[in-house]
N, C-alpha and C positions, 0 to 999 in steps of 0.2 A: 695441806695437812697430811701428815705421814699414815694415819690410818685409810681415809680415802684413796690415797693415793695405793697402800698394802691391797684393798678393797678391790682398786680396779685391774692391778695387777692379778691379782686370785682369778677373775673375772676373765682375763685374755689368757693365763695359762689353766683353767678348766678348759676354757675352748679347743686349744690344744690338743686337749687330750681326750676330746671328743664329750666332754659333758654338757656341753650345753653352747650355744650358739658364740662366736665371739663377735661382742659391739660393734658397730659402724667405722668407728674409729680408728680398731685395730685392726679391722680389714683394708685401713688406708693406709695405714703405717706399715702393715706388711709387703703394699706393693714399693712400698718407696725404697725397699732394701739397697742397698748400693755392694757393688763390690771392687776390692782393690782397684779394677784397672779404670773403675770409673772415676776414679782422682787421678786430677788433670798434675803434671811436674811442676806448675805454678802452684797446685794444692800441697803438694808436699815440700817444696823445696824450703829448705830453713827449717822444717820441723821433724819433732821427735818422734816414731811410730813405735807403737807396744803393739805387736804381734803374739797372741794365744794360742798356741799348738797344744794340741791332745795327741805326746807321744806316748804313750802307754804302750807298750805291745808286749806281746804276747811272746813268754819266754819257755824253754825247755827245762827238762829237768839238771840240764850240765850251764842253764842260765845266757843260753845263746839265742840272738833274737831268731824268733820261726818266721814271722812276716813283718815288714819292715816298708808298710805298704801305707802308714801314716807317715813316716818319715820322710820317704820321695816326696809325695804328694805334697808336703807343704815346704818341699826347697824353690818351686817356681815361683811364691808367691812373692817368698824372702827376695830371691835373685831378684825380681820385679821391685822391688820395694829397693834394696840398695843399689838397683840401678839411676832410680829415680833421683 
């Protein structure tokens, strides 16, 4: 049910943010995070990966990027992933 489920969500991001304890649950869920390189070429190969990048950066007043320090940071992941 879509409220409960609103409910428990609320629930693990107050924790977050330091309001109040977060459930048992989501402290399970949080160690189970995995990342890219934890997918075996057998997991990826044949399929389609959507990658979310936060490039936002930070421009000057003549519209030139000043740090460009999100940008690097998520080309190892890309190369990693279309290598696969």
């Amino acid at each position: 049910d879509l409220i409960k489920h609103m409910a428990k969500v609320d629930k693990v991001a107050a924790a977050f943010c330091g309001q109040r304890r977060a459930p048992r649950q989501a402290k399970a869920a949080m160690q189970a995070k995995m990342s890219v390189e934890d997918l075996s070429e057998a997991e990826l190969k044949g399929k389609t990966v959507l990658i979310r990048c936060d490039l936002n950066v930070p421009l000057n007043a003549d519209l030139e990027i000043t740090d460009e320090t999100r940008i690097t940071s998520s080309v190892p992941t890309i190369k990693y992933l279309c290598e696969k």
